[in-house]
N, C-alpha and C positions, 0 to 999 in steps of 0.2 A: 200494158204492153202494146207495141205496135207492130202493124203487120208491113214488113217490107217485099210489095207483091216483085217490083220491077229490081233483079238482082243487080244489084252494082257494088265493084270493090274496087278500093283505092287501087291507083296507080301507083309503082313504085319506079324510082328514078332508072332507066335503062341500065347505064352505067356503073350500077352500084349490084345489081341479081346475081353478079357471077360470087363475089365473097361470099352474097348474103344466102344462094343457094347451098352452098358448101357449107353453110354454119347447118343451112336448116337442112341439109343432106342426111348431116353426119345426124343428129336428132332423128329421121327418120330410119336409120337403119338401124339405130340404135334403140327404138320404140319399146321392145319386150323389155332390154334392160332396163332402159325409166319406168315404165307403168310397174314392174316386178322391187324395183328400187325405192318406189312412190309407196306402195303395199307395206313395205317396210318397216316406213319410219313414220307412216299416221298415228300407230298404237302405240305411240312412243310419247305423244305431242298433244297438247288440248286444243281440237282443230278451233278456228273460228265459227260463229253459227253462218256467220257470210262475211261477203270483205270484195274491193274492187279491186286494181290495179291497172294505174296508166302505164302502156308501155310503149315506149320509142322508138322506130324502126329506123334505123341511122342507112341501112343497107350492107353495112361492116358488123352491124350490133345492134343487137334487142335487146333490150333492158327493162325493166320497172322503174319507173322514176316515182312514183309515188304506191303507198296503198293504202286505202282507207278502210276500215272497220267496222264502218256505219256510212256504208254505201245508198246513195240515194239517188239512184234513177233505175229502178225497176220498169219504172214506166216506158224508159228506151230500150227497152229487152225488146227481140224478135218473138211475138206470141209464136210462134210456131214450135219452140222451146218450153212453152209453158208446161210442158208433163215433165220433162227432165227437174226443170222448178221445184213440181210437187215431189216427184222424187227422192229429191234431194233436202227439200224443208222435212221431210220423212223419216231420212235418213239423221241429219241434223238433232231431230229433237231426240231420236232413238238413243243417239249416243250423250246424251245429256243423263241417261240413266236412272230418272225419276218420272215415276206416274204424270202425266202433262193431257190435259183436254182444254185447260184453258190459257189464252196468250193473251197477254197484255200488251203492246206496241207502246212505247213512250216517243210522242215525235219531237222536232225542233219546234220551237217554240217561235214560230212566225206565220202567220195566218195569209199574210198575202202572197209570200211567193205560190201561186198556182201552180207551177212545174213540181215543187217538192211536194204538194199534198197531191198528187198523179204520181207520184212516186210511193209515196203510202196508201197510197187504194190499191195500189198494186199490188203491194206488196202484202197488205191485208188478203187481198183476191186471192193469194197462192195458199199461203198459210190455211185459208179454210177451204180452201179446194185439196189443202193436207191430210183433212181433217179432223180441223180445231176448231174451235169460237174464241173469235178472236175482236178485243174489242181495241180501242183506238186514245190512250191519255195524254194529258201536255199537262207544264208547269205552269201555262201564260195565264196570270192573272187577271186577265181581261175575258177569260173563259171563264165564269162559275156557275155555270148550268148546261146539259149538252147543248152542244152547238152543231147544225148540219149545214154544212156547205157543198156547194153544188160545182160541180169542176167541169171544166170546158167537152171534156171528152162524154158528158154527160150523166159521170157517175156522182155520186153523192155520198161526202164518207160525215161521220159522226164524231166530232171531238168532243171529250168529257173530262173535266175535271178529278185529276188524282188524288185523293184522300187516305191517309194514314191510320188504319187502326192496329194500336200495339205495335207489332212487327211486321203489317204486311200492308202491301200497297192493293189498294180497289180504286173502281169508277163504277158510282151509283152501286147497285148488289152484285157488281161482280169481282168476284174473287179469285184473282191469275193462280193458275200455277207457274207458270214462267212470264218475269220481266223480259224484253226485247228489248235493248236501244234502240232509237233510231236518232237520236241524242247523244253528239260527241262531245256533249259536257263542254265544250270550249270556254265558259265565263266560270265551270268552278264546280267542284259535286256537291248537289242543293241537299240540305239537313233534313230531306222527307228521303234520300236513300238510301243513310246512314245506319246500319245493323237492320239490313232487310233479313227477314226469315227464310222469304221467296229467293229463288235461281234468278238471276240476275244475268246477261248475257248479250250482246261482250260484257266484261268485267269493268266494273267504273274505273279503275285503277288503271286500265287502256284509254279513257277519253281522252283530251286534247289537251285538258289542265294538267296533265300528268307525264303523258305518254310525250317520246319524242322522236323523230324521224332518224336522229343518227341510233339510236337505242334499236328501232328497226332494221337500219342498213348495215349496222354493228353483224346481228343476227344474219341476215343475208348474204354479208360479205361469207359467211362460217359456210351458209348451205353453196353457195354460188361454186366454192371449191369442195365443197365435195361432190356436185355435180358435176365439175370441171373433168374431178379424176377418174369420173365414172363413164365419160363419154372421149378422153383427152383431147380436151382441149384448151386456149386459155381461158379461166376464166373473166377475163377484163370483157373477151366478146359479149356476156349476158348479165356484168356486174358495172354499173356505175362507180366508180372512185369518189371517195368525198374525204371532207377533213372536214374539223370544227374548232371553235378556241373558246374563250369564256363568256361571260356576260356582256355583251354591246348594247350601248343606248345611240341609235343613230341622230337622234335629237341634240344629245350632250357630247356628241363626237368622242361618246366613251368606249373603249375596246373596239376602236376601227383599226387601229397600227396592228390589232391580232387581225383580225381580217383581213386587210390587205397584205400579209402577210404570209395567211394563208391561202389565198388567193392565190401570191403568185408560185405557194410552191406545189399546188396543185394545176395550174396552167403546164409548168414545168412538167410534170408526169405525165399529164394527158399529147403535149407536145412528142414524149416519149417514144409511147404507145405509138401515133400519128406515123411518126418517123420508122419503126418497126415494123409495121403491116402498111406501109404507102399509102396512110392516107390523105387526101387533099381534104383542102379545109382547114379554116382555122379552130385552135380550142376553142375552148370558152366554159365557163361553168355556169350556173344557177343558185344565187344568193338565198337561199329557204328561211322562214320563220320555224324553229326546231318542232314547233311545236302550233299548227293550225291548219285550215284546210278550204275549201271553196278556192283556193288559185290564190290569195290574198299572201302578201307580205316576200314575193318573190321578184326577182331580177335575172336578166341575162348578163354577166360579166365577161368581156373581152381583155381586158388588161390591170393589170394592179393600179392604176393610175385611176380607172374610172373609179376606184374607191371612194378615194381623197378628193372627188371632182365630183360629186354629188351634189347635185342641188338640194334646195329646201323642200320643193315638190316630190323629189323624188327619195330623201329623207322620210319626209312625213308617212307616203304610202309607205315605207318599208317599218313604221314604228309601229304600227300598229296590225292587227289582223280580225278575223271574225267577232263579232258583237263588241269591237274596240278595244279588245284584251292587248296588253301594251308586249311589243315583242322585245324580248330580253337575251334570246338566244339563236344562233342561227345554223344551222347546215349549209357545208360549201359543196355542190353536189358536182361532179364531170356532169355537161351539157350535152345531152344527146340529140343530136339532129333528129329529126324528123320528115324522113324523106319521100312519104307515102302522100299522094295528093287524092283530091275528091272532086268527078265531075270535068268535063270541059274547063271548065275556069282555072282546074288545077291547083283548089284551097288545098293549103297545108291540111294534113288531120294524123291521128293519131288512136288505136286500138286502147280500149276500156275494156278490161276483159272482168266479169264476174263469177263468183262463185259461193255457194253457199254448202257448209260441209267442206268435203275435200273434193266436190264435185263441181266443174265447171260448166255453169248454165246459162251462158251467152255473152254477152255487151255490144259494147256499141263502136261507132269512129266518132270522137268530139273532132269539129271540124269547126275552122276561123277563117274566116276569107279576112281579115286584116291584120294578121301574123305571118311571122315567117319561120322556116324553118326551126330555127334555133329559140323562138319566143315561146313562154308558157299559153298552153291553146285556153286554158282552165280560164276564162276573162270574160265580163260582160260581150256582145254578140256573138257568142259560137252556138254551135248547134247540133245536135244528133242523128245518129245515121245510124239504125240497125245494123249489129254484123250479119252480113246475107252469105250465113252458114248455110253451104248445100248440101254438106252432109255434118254429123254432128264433130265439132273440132277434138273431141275423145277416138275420131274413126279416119285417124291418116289412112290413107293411097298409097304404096310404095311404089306402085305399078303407072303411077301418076311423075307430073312434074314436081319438084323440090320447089316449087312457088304457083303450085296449084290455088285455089280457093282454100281448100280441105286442111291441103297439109301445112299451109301459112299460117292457118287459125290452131292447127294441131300443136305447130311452135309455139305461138302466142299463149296457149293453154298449158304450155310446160311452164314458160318463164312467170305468166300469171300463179301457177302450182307451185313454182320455186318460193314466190314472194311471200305466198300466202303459208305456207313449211315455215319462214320467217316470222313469222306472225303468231302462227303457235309457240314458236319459242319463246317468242314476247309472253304471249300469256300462260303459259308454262310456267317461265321462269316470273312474273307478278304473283302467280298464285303460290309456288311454293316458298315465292317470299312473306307472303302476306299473313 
C-alpha cells in the first residue's frame, strides 16, 4: 500500500458538474434508501471474496466499464485504509462459513513483472494482519523450490511450489484451508485444480477461460434498473449499452459483417441517448475481447467503416489477448468519456474503485498522459494515483457539496457496489449451475 501524504484529486471538466452534480445529488439524498437497499440483497447473493471496477466519469455519467475478480493492485491502495482492509478480509472469510486459519494465495504466473508481486505482498500483508497464515503458490515451472524475491519497496515475499496430495492443494507442509485466486486462469483451468476438496475462491468457473464480460454486463444491465427504480432515474446515466454477435476471427476477416453491424446499430442508440439529454460529443464504442484482461484486445470505434478499414497492425493486436490466448469473441461496449484529468498537465485518468466482501476499501485513479479522453487508459505507460479519501467514501456529507472529495468517491462506491451486486450474480448463478 502507498501513502498519499499531499492530497490531490482529479479535475473534472467545468462544463460538464452541473449534470453530473444532479446525478450524484440525487444519490446523496437518497443515501439511507441505497445503503438500507444494499442490506437487502447481499444475503441474497454469494458476494466476491474482492473484485475491482474501472469506472468512467463522462460528467453526464458514471459507469463501470470493466470489473475484475482477481484484482491486482493492492499495492496502489491508500495505507491509510488499511484497517478497513482487515476489516473487511475479516468479514469476507467469515461469510465463507467454514473453519479457515490458513490461506493459500495462488499468484500469476510471471516472476518479472515487479508491480504485480507488490501487489501480492500486499495483499498477503492484509490477509495476515486478518489474522491468518498465509503462505504464497504459483504454477510456474521454473519455480521448484521456494523462491524469495526481494521487491523495490523493500519487502520480500516467498514463492513455493504447489503440489497435490489426493484432493487437496499444499506448498512444502502447508496445508490451506482456503485457495485465494490471484490467477484469472486466462490460458485454461490447470489439471492440479480439478476436484479440489479445499474452498476455492473466486470460483475457477469465473476465470477468463470461461467467464465473459457480456455474461457480466448481462447481470448488470438487470441490477442498473433496479437501482434505476429505486432512486428514478434513467438507468443509461450509470449503465453502459453494449451488444455482441458470434465468433470473429479478425485474422480470417471471419464474423466482421456481425460486428460492423453491430457497431453501427449501437453508435445509433448511443447517438439517441446524446440527442435526448444534449449531449456534445461524438459516440463511439469500445471493441472488447469477451473474455480477457490487463487492457489487451481493445479498441475505440467511431464509425462502422473503421471496421472494414482495419489494418494488419491493428488486426493482429485485436486477435489476440493475455499469455496469447487467441480472441474468438468480442463485446461492443458504449464508450464512455473520461473527463476527470490529473495534475497541471491535465492527463486523462480514471477511478479504480476496490472492494473486498461487500465492503468498499479504496483504489486508485489509473492515469495516461498519452491518451485521451475516449482511449482505454488500461496500456503500457499509465500510472497510479491513490484515491486521497478524506473521509472514508462509505461516509457522504450531505451538508457538503454534490462533488465534494467525499461525496464524489461516496458515488463512485455505489456504482463500484452496483457492479460488484453483478458479480455475485455471476457467481451465484455458476455455482448453482455447477
Amino acid at each position: 500500500m502507498t501513502t498519499n501524504k499531499n492530497v490531490v484529486v482529479p479535475n473534472l471538466t467545468t462544463a460538464l458538474t452541473g449534470p453530473l452534480q444532479n446525478l450524484e445529488r440525487i444519490i446523496l439524498n437518497n443515501q439511507t434508501k441505497i445503503e438500507s437497499w444494499f442490506r437487502s440483497v447481499w444475503p441474497k447473493v454469494r458476494v466476491p471474496f474482492y473484485a475491482s471496477v474501472d469506472i468512467r466519469n463522462s460528467g453526464y455519467k458514471i459507469a463501470p466499464v470493466d470489473t475484475n475478480l482477481f484484482p491486482s493492485g493492492f499495492n496502489n491502495l491508500n495505507s491509510s485504509f488499511e484497517s478497513l482492509c482487515i476489516h473487511a478480509t475479516q468479514v469476507a472469510v467469515e461469510h465463507i462459513q467454514l473453519p479457515i486459519d490458513k490461506i493459500l494465495i495462488i499468484s500469476e504466473s510471471h516472476t518479472r513483472n515487479l508491480f504485480y508481486l507488490e501487489n501480492i505482498a500486499a495483499l498477503q500483508s492484509i490477509i495476515q494482519k486478518a489474522g491468518f497464515e498465509v503462505r504464497i503458490g504459483t504454477f510456474m515451472e521454473e519455480i521448484t523450490t521456494a523462491t524469495r524475491i526481494e521487491l523495490e519497496s523493500s519487502k520480500i515475499i516467498l514463492l513455493e511450489p504447489i503440489y497435490r496430495d489426493q484432493n487437496r492443494l499444499l506448498v512444502d507442509n502447508f496445508n490451506p484451508d482456503l485457495i485465494l485466486l490471484n490467477n484469472d486462469l486466462s490460458s485454461g483451468m490447470p489439471e492440479i485444480l480439478k476436484d479440489i476438496e479445499q474452498k476455492i475462491t473466486p470460483p475457477t468457473s469465473l476465470g477468463w477461460s470461461s467467464r465473459l464480460k457480456s455474461s457480466h454486463f448481462n447481470f448488470y444491465q438487470t441490477v442498473a434498473k433496479e437501482f434505476a427504480e429505486l432512486v428514478d432515474i434513467d438507468p443509461w446515466f450509470i449503465d453502459p449499452m453494449f451488444r455482441n454477435c458470434g465468433k470473429v476471427d479478425f485474422m480470417k476477416h471471419e464474423g466482421v459483417d456481425c460486428l460492423s453491424t453491430n457497431v453501427k446499430v449501437l453508435l445509433d442508440q448511443i447517438k439517441v441517448k446524446y440527442d435526448e439529454y444534449s449531449v456534445e460529443g461524438d459516440p463511439f464504442v469500445m471493441v472488447k475481447a469477451d473474455a480477457g484482461t490487463y487492457g489487451m484486445g481493445v479498441m475505440s470505434i467511431r464509425s462502422q467503416a473503421e471496421i472494414s478499414e482495419l489494418n494488419r497492425k491493428e488486426r493482429t493486436r485485436m486477435a489476440t489477448t493475455k499469455q496469447g490466448q487467441k480472441v474468438s469473441q468480442v463485446i461492443i461496449q458504449e464508450g464512455v468519456y473520461t473527463h476527470e484529468t490529473w495534475g497541471d498537465e491535465e492527463t486523462v485518468a480514471e477511478p479504480v474503485v476496490y472492494m473486498m466482501d461487500h465492503h468498499v476499501v479504496g483504489g486508485f485513479y489509473r492515469v495516461h498522459g498519452m491518451r485521451t479522453a475516449s482511449q482505454n487508459l488500461n496500456t503500457p505507460g499509465m500510472r497510479f494515483e491513490p484515491l486521497a479519501f478524506l473521509d472514508c467514501c462509505n461516509t457522504p456529507d450531505p451538508n457538503l457539496g454534490a462533488d465534494s472529495h467525499q461525496n464524489r468517491f461516496y458515488t463512485y462506491g455505489v456504482i463500484g457496489r452496483l457492479a460488484l451486486l453483478a458479480a455475485a450474480h455471476e457467481i451465484t448463478n455458476a455455482v448453482n449451475s455447477a
